[in-house]
N, C-alpha and C positions, 0 to 999 in steps of 0.2 A: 194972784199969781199961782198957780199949778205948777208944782214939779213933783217929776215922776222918775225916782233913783232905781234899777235894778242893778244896780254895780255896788262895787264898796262902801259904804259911807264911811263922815267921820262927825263925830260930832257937832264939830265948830260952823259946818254948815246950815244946820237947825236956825231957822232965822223966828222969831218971836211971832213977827208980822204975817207969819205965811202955813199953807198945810202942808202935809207933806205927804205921799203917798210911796212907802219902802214895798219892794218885791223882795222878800229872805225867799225866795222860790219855793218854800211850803205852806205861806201865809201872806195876807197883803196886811200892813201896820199902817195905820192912819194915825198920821201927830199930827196935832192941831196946838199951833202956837195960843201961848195967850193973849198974846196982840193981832191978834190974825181979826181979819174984820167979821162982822154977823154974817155977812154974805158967804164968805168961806166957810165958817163955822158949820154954818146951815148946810153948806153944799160938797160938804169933805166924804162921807159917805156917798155921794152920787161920783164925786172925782174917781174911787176908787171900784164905783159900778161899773162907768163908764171904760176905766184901765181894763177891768177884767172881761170886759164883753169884746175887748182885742187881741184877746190871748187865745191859745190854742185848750187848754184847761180851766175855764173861767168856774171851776167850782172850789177854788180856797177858799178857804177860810176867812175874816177880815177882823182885826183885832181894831179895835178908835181908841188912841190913847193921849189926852190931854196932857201939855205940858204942866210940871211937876208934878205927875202923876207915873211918869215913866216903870217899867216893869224890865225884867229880866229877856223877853223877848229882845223887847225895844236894843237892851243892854248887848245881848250877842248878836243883832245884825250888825252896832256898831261895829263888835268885835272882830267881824268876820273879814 
């Protein structure tokens, strides 16, 4: 499964099984759950090629952050 959030998040949405690819509008974040299968795993940086080569700015940044490994980025798109 691919999902692609440019809106609010919240947390509880994070599902283990799955990648996920955040737009903070200055950077793309790539969570990759830890249940998430090889297939995703493998293919989370191509989900977020393939996201940015639809945008009008496809030159962000792209931060890959494994679950429990989360960062302070990660931390304020929740927040936002």
């Amino acid at each position: 499964m691919i999902c692609v959030k440019s809106v609010l998040i919240a947390r509880f949405i994070f599902s283990l099984q799955d990648v996920f690819v955040i737009d903070t509008k200055n950077e793309i974040i790539v969570w990759i759950g830890l249940d998430s299968s090889t297939t995703e795993k493998n293919n989370a940086m191509t989900y977020a090629h393939d996201y940015l080569m639809n945008k009008p700015n496809s030159q962000l940044p792209v931060i890959r952050l494994l679950e429990g490994k989360d960062n302070c980025k990660l931390i304020l798109a929740i927040a936002a």
